[in-house]
BAZAVO-267927 format. One line per 8 residues: their letters; for each residue x, y, z of C-alpha. Coordinates in Angstrom, 2 decimals, always signed. Layout:
a> X/Y/Z ~ ...
***
This chain:
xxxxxxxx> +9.37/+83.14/-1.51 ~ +6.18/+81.15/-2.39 ~ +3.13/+83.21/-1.08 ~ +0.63/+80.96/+0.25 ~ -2.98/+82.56/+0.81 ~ -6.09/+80.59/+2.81 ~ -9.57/+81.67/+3.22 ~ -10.35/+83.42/+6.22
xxxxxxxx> -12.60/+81.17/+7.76 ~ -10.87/+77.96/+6.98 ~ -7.82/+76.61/+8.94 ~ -4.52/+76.59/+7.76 ~ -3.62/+72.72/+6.52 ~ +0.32/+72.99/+7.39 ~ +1.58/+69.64/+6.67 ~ +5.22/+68.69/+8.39
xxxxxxxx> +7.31/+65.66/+6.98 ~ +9.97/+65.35/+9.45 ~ +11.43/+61.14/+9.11 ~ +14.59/+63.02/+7.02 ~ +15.04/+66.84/+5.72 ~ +12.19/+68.63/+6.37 ~ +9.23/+68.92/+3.94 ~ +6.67/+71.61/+5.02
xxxxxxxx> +3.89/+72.54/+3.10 ~ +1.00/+74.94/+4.06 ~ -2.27/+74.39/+2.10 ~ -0.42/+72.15/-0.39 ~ +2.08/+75.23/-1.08 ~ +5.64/+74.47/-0.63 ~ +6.59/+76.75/+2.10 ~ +9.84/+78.52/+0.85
xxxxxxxx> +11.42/+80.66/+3.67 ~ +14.92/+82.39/+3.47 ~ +16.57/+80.66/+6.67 ~ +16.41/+77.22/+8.36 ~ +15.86/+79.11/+11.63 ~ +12.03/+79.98/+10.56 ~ +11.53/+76.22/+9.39 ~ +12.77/+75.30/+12.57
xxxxxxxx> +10.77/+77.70/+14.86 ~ +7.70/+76.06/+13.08 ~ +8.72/+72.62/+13.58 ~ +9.14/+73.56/+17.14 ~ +5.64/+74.94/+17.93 ~ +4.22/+72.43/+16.14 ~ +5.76/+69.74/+18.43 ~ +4.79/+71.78/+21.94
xxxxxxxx> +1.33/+71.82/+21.05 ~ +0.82/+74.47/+23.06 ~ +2.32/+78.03/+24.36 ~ +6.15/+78.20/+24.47 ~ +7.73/+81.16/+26.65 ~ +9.69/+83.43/+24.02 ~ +12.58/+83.56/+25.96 ~ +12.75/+79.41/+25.36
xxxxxxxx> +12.16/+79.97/+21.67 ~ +14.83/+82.95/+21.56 ~ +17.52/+80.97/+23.72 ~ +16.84/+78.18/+21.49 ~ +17.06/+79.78/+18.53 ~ +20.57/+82.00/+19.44 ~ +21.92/+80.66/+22.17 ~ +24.74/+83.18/+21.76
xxxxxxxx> +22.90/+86.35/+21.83 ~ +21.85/+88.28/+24.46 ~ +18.52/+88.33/+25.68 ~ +17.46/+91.43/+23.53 ~ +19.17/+91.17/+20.70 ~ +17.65/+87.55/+20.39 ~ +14.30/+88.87/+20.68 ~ +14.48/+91.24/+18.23
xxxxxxxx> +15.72/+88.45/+15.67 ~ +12.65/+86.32/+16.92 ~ +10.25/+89.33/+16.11 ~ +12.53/+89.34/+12.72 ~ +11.53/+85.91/+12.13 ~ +8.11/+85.91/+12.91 ~ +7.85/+89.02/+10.48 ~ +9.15/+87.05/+7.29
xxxxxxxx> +7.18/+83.76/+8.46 ~ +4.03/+85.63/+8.12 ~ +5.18/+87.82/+4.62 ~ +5.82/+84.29/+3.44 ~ +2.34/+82.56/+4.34 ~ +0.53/+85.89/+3.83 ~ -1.02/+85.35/+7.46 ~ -0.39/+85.33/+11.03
xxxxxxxx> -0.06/+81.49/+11.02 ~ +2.54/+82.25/+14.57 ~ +0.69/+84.08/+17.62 ~ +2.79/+85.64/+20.44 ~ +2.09/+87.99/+23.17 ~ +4.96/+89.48/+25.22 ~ +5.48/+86.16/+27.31 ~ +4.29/+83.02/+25.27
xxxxxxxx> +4.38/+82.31/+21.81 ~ +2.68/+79.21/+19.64 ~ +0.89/+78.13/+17.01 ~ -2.50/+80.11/+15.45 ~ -5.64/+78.12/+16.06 ~ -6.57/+78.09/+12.56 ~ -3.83/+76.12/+11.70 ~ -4.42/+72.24/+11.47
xxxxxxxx> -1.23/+70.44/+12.03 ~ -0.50/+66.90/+9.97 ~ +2.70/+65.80/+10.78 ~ +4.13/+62.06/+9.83 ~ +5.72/+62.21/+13.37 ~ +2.12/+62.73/+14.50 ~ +0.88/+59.47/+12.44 ~ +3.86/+57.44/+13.68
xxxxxxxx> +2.91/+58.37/+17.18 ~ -0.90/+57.61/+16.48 ~ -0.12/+54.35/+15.33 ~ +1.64/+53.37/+17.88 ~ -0.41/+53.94/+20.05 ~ -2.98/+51.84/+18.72 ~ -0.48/+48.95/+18.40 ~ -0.15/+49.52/+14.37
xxxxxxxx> +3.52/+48.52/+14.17 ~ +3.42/+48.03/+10.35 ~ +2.07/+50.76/+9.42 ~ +4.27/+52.73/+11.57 ~ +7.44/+51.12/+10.80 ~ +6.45/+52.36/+7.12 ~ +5.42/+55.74/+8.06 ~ +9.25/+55.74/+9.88
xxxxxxxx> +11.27/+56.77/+5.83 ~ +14.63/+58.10/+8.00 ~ +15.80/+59.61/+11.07 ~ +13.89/+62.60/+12.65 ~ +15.24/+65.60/+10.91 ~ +18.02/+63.55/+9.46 ~ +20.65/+66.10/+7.57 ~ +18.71/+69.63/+9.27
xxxxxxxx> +20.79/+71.22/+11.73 ~ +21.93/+74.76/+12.89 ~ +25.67/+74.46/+13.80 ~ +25.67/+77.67/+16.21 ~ +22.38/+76.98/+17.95 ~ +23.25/+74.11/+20.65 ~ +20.40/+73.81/+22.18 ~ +18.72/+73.30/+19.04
xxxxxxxx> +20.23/+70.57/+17.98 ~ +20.14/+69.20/+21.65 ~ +16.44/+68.84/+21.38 ~ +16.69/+67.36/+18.23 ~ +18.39/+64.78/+19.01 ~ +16.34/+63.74/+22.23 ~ +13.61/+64.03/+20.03 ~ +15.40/+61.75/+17.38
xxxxxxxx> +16.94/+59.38/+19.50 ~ +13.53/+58.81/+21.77 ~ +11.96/+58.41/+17.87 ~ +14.48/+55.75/+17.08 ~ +13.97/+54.28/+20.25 ~ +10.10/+53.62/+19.31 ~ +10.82/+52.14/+16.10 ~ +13.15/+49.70/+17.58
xxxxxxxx> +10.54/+48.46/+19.83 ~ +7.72/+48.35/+16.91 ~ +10.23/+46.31/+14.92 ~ +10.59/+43.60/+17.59 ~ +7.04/+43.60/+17.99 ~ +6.53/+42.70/+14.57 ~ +9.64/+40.10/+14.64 ~ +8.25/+38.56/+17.20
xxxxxxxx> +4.87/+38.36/+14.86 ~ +6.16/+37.50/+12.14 ~ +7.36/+34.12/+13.72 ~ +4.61/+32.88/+15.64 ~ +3.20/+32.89/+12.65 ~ +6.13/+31.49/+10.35 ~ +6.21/+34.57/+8.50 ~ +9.83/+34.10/+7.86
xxxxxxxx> +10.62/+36.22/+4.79 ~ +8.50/+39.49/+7.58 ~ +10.39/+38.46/+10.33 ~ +14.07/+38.78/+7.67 ~ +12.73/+42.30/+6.62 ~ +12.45/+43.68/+9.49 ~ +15.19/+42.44/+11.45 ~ +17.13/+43.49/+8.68
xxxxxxxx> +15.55/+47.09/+9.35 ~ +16.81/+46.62/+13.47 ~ +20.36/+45.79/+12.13 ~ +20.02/+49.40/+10.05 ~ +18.89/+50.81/+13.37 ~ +21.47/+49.24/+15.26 ~ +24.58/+47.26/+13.43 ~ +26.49/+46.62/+16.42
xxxxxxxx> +22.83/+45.01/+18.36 ~ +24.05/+41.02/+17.89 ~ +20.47/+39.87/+19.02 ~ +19.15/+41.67/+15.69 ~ +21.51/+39.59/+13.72 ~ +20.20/+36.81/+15.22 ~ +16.83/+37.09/+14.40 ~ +17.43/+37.96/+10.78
xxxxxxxx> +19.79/+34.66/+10.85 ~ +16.86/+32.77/+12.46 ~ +14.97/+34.41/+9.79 ~ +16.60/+32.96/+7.24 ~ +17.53/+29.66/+8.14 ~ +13.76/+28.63/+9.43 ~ +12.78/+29.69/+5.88 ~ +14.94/+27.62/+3.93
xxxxxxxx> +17.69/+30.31/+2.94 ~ +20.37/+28.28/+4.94 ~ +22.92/+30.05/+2.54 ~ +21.88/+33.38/+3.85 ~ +22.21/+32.21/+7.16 ~ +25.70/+31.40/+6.94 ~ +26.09/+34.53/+5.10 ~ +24.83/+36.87/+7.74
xxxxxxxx> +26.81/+34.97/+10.52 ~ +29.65/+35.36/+8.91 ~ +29.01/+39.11/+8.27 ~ +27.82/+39.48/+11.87 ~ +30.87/+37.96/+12.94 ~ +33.26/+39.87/+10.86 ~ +31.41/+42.83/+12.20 ~ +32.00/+42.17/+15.83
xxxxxxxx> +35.66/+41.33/+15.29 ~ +36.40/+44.57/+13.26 ~ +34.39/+47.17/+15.71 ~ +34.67/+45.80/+19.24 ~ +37.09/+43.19/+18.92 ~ +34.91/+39.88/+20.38 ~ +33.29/+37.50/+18.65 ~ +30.39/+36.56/+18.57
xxxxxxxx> +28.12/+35.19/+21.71 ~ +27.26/+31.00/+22.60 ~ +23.98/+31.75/+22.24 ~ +24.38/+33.22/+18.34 ~ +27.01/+30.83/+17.69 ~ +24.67/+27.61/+19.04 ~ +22.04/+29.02/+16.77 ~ +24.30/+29.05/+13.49
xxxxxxxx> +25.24/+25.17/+14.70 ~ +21.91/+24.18/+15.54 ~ +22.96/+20.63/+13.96 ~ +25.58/+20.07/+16.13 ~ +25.65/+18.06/+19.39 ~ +22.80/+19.72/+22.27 ~ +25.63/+20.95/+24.50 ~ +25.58/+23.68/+21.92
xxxxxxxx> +22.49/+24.85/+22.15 ~ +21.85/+27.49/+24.28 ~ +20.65/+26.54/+27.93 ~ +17.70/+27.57/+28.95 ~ +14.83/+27.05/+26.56 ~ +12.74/+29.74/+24.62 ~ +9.95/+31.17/+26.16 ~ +7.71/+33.48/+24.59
xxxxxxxx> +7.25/+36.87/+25.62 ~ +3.44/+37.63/+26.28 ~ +1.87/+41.25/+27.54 ~ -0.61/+42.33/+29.78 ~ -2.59/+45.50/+29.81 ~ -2.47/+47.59/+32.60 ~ -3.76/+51.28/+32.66 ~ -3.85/+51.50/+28.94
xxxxxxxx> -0.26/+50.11/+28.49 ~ +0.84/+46.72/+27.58 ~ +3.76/+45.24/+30.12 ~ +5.87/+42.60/+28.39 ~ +7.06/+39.46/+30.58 ~ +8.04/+35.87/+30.41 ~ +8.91/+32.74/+32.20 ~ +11.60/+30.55/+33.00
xxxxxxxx> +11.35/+27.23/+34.46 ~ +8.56/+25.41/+35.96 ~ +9.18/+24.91/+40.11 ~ +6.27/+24.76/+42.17 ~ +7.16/+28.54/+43.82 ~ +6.90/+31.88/+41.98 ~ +10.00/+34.29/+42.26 ~ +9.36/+37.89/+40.52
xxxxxxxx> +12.70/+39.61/+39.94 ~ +11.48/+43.45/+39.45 ~ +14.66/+45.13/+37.53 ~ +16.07/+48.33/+37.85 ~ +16.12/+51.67/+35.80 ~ +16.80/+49.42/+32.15 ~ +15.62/+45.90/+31.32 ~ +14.78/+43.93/+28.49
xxxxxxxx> +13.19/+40.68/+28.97 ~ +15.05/+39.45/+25.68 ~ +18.29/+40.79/+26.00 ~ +19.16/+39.78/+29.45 ~ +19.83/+36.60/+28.28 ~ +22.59/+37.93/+26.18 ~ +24.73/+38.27/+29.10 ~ +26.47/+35.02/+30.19
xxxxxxxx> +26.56/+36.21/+33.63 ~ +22.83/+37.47/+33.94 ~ +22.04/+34.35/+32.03 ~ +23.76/+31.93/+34.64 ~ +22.33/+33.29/+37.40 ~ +19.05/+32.69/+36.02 ~ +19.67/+29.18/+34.94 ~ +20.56/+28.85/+38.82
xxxxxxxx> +17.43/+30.86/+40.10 ~ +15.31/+28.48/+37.64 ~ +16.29/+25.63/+39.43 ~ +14.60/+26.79/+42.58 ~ +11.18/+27.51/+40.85 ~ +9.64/+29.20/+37.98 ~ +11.31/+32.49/+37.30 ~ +9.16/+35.51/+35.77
xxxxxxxx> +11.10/+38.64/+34.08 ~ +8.89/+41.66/+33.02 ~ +10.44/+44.89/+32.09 ~ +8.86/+48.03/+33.90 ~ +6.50/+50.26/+32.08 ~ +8.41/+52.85/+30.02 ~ +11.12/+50.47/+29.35 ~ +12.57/+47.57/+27.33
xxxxxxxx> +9.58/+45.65/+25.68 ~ +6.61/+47.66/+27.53 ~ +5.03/+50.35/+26.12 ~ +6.64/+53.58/+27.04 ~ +4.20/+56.69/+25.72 ~ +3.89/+58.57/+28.77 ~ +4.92/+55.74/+30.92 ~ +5.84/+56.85/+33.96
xxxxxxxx> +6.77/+54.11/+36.42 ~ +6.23/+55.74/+39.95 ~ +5.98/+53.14/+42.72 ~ +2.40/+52.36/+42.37 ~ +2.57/+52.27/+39.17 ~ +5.00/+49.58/+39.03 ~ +3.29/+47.89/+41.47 ~ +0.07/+47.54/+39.61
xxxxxxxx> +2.15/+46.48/+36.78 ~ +3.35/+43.54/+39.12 ~ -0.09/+42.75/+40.41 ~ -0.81/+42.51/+36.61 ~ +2.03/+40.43/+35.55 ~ +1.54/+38.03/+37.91 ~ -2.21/+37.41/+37.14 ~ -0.94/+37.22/+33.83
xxxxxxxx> +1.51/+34.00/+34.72 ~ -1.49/+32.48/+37.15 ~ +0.93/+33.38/+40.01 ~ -0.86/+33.59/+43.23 ~ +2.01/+34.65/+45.81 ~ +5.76/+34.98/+44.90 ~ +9.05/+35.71/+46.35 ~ +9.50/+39.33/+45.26
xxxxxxxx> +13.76/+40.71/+44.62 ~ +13.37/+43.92/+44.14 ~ +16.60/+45.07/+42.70 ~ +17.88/+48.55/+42.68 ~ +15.18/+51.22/+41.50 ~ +12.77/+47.93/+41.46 ~ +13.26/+48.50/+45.00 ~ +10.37/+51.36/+45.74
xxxxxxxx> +7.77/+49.51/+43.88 ~ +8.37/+46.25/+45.56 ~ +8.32/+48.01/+48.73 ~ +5.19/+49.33/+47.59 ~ +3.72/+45.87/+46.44 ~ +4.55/+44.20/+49.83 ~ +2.87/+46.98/+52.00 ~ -0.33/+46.94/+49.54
xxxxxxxx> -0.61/+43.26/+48.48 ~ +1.23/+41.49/+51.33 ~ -1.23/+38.42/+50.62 ~ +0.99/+38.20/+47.63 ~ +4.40/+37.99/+49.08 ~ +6.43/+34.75/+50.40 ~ +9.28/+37.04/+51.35 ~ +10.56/+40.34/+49.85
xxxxxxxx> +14.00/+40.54/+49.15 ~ +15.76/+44.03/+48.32 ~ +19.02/+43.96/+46.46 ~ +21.05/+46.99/+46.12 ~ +18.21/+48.89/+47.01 ~ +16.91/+52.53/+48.47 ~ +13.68/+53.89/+50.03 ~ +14.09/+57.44/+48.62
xxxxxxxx> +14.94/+59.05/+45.62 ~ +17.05/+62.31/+46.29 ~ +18.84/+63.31/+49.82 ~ +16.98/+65.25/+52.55 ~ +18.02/+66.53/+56.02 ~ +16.87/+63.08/+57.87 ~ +18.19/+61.09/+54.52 ~ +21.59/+62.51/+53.62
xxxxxxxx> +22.98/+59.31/+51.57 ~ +21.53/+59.79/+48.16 ~ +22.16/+62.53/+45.76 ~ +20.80/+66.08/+46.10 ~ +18.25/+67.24/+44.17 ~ +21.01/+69.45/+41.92 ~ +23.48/+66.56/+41.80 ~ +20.77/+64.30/+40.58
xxxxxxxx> +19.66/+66.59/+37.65 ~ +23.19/+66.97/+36.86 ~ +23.75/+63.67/+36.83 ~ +20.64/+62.73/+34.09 ~ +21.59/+65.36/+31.51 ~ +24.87/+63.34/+31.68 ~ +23.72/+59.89/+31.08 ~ +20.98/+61.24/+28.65
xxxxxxxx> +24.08/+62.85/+26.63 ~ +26.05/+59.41/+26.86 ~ +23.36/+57.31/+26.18 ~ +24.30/+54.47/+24.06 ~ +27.42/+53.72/+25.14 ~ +28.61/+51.37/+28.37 ~ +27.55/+53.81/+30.14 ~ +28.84/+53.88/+34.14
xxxxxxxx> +30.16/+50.25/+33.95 ~ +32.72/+51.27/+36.46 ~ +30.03/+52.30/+39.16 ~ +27.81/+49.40/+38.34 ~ +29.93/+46.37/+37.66 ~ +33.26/+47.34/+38.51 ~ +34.62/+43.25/+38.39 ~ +32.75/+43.39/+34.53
xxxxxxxx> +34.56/+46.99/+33.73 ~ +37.39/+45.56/+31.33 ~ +35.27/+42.79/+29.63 ~ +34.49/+43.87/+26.18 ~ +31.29/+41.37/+25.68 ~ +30.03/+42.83/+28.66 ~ +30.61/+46.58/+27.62 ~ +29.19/+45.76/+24.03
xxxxxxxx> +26.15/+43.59/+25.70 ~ +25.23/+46.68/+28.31 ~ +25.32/+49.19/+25.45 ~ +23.21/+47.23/+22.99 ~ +20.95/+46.78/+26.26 ~ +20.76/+50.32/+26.93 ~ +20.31/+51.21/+23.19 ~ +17.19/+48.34/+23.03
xxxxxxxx> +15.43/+48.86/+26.28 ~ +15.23/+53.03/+26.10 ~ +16.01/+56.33/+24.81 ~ +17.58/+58.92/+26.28 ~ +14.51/+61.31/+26.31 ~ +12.48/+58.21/+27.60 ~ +14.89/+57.29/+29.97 ~ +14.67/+60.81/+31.41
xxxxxxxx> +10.92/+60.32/+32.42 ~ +11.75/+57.05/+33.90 ~ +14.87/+58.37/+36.31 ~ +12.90/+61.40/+36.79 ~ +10.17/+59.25/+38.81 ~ +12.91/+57.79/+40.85 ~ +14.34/+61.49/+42.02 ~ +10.95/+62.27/+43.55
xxxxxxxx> +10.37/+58.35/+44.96 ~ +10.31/+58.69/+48.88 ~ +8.54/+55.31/+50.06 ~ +9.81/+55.55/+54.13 ~ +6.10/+56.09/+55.69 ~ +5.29/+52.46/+53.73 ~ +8.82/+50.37/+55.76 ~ +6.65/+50.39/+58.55
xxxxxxxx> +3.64/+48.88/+57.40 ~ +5.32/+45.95/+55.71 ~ +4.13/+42.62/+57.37 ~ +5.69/+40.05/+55.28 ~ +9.16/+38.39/+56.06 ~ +11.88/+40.69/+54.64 ~ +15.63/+40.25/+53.51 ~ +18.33/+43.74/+52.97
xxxxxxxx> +21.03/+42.67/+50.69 ~ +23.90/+45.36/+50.06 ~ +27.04/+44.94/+48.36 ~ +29.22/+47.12/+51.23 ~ +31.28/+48.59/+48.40 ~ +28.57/+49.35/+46.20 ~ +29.68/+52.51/+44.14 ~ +25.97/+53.14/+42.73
xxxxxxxx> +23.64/+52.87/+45.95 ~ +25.62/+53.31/+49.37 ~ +24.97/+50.85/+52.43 ~ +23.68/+53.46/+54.37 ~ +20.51/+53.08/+52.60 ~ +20.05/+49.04/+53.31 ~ +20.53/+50.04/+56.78 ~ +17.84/+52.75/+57.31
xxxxxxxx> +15.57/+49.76/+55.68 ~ +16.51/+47.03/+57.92 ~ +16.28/+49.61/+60.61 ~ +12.88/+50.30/+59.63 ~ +11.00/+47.56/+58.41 ~ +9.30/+45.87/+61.31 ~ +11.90/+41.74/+61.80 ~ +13.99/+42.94/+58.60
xxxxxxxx> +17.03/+40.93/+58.21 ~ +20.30/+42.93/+57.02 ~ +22.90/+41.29/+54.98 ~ +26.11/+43.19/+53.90 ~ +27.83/+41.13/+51.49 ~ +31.18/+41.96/+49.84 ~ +31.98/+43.51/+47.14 ~ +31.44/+46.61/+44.83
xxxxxxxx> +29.12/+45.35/+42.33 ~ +25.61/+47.01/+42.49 ~ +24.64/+44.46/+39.95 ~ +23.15/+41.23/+42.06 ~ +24.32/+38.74/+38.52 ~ +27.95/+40.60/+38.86 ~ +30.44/+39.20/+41.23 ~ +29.65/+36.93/+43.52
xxxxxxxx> +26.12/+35.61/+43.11 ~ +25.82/+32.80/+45.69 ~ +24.49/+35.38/+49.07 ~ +21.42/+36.20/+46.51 ~ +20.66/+32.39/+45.30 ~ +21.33/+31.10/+48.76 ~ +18.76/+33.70/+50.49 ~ +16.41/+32.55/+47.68
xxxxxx> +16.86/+29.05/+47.97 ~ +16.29/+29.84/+52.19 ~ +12.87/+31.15/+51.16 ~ +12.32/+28.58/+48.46 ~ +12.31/+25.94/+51.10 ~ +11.49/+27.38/+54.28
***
């Protein structure tokens, strides 16, 4: 082992390279210890930033020990950490355990993070050299590699959104050859994600490489056909024909995505059509204010909606194209974020359709900012998060938990197509579109911060205090929400109307869409 000695009154310099196989370093020194367990308990502390209970470390660290013989293996390893480093670079007492406080942590995880967070997308997507940890693992410690993979797959998740940042750059200002390279990078991230190989054919072909182009369709295509089956969309076969006849094009023009700050964060959202009234769709749990239109169903019912007026799509804080660092999008904080949005788009008063979990915060929005508010309609919607004795048709507390460490496990997939589109289930462009959606808008370790708002949402004392005119839509099959919980809003927002349409579909785009455009159109032209 490489003995690595510091000065007593100078920190500890323990440098952490963690995009790939772990490279640590203290004061320069390679670090050499005898198991991966040791590397890993220092990688750990070093991402809590702060005191860890033992018993998590020990649990984490032997999952199939019992509780004392896995502390004596932690003492073990906290022994041969400090006879490699020659000092007590780990402090523990008999509860908590964590990094000394002479040790100065540099960590390219850190930097990425740092970056970020000061909108420094190149740089970061450079810092970014491979997966988190990519190739470390401990086959017999579980929940190990669980957190690693949280941690790697909420990682991944940031890079993905840096890299459309910086597509979306690179061609505003006809960087072409940027705007190839790193949509190349998103098709790395994400092979089966069809709107990356659309940019990076874009890319191409608005540079001149019109052999490329046809290249990567054709790859793209081949691609599609050979993993999923389909082929590929209207919209990415209209933009390899771009020569051919307009009905080819796709059908609703481009619109640029734009972002507003609000509380430090930057909410992305754009526009569709140009009608003389406002209507503000606030999504559910996922969005993406690019990818939506990916769908052909989603993508008809806005063409429909855009005939009414002038659409406006933002994704949520925490999600899709907004900045998600410790986003967490409680009901006033998506309401600020629509307050915000609409500024941004010169809006003055819009029909809100709050869909689903958009539901709370546009329940919030219309008791706060009623001035704002040409009629609130809730789709598939609910006023509280988690059951309770006077609210018994939601989830328990337990059965909600249990259900997030399932989705954050299948993340990536279709996940619960059955429950939300049941008419869409068998359709294999929808499966592959909601799966590249849910891969692009989140990660699973962000996505637990945003559905762990929603289990704790209870806006009931705000139904009351709602003055503005006020539409329930429910599908009365709905498998994700049950009708119960349009009723208790009808019931208790002052004139509500209820409207029980039928169906399963908690999606308002899936099934039949014409109850939702015809109660827009109603309040469109009063």
């Amino acid at each position: 082992m490489t003995k690595v000695a510091a000065k007593a009154d100078l920190p500890f310099r323990l440098r952490l390279r963690l995009f790939g196989y772990p490279d640590v370093s203290v004061n320069d020194a390679a670090l050499q210890l005898g198991e991966r367990r040791a590397l890993a308990l220092i990688i750990y502390l070093a991402a809590a930033k702060g005191p860890v209970p033992r018993e998590t470390v020990s649990a984490l660290l032997w999952p199939e020990a019992d509780g004392e013989t896995a502390r004596v293996r932690l003492r073990r390893l906290i022994y041969k950490i400090r006879q490699a480093v020659r000092a007590d670079i780990v402090e523990s007492d008999r509860a908590n355990m964590r990094l000394s406080e002479r040790v100065a942590v540099d960590s390219d995880v850190a930097t990425f993070e740092n970056l970020l967070a000061r909108h420094g997308f190149a740089d970061a997507e450079r810092v970014y050299a491979s997966d988190f940890l990519e190739g470390f693992h401990l086959d017999e410690a579980s929940d190990l590699e669980e957190w690693i993979f949280f941690r790697r797959e909420a990682l991944r998740g940031r890079l993905v959104h840096a890299l459309e940042r910086l597509i979306q750059s690179a061609f505003e200002e006809r960087r072409f050859a940027d705007a190839a390279k790193f949509a190349g990078r998103l098709v790395e991230c994400d092979p089966l994600n069809e709107a990356a190989h659309r940019q990076l054919i874009r890319a191409a072909a608005e540079g001149g490489d019109f052999v490329s182009a046809r290249r990567h369709y054709q790859f793209c295509a081949d691609l599609l056909q050979r993993s999923l089956g389909v082929s590929p969309s209207e919209e990415t076969r209209a933009l390899q024909h771009a020569h051919a006849a307009s009905a080819s094009q796709p059908l609703l023009p481009a619109s640029v995505v734009r972002y507003v700050a609000v509380d430090g964060l930057h909410v992305a959202y754009r526009t569709v059509g140009d009608g003389p009234v406002d209507i503000l769709l606030v999504p559910g749990f996922v969005s993406h204010v690019e990818r939506t239109f990916e769908d052909e169903h989603c993508r008809r019912w806005i063409e429909r909606v855009a005939k009414l007026g002038r659409v406006i799509l933002f994704d949520r804080r925490g999600v899709g194209l907004s900045d998600r660092a410790e986003a967490c999008p409680t009901p006033e904080a998506v309401a600020r974020d629509m307050a915000a949005v609409l500024d941004a788009a010169q809006s003055k008063r819009a029909i809100v359709v709050g869909a689903s979990e958009g539901g709370p915060g546009s329940i919030f929005f219309a008791a706060r900012y009623p001035g704002r508010v040409r009629r609130l309609i809730l789709w598939g919607a609910m006023a509280k998060g988690c059951r309770s004795p006077d609210y018994p048709f939601a989830l328990d507390s337990q059965q909600f938990d249990l259900w997030l460490r399932r989705i954050t496990k299948e993340w990536g997939g279709a996940l619960d197509l059955r429950t939300f589109a049941p008419s869409l289930a068998g359709d294999a462009l929808t499966q592959q579109w909601w799966a590249s959606l849910l891969r692009a808008a989140s990660s699973p370790g962000s996505m637990r911060t945003v559905l762990s708002a929603l289990r704790d949402v209870d806006v009931r004392p705000l139904l009351p205090q709602i003055p503005v005119p006020t539409t329930v839509m429910h599908r009365k099959g709905d498998r994700a929400v049950r009708m119960e919980a349009a009723v208790y809003m009808a019931e208790n927002i002052p004139d509500a109307r209820l409207l029980l349409v039928e169906g399963e579909d908690h999606w308002f785009w899936a099934g039949d869409q014409e109850p939702l455009i015809r109660e827009i159109e109603a309040a469109a032209n009063p």
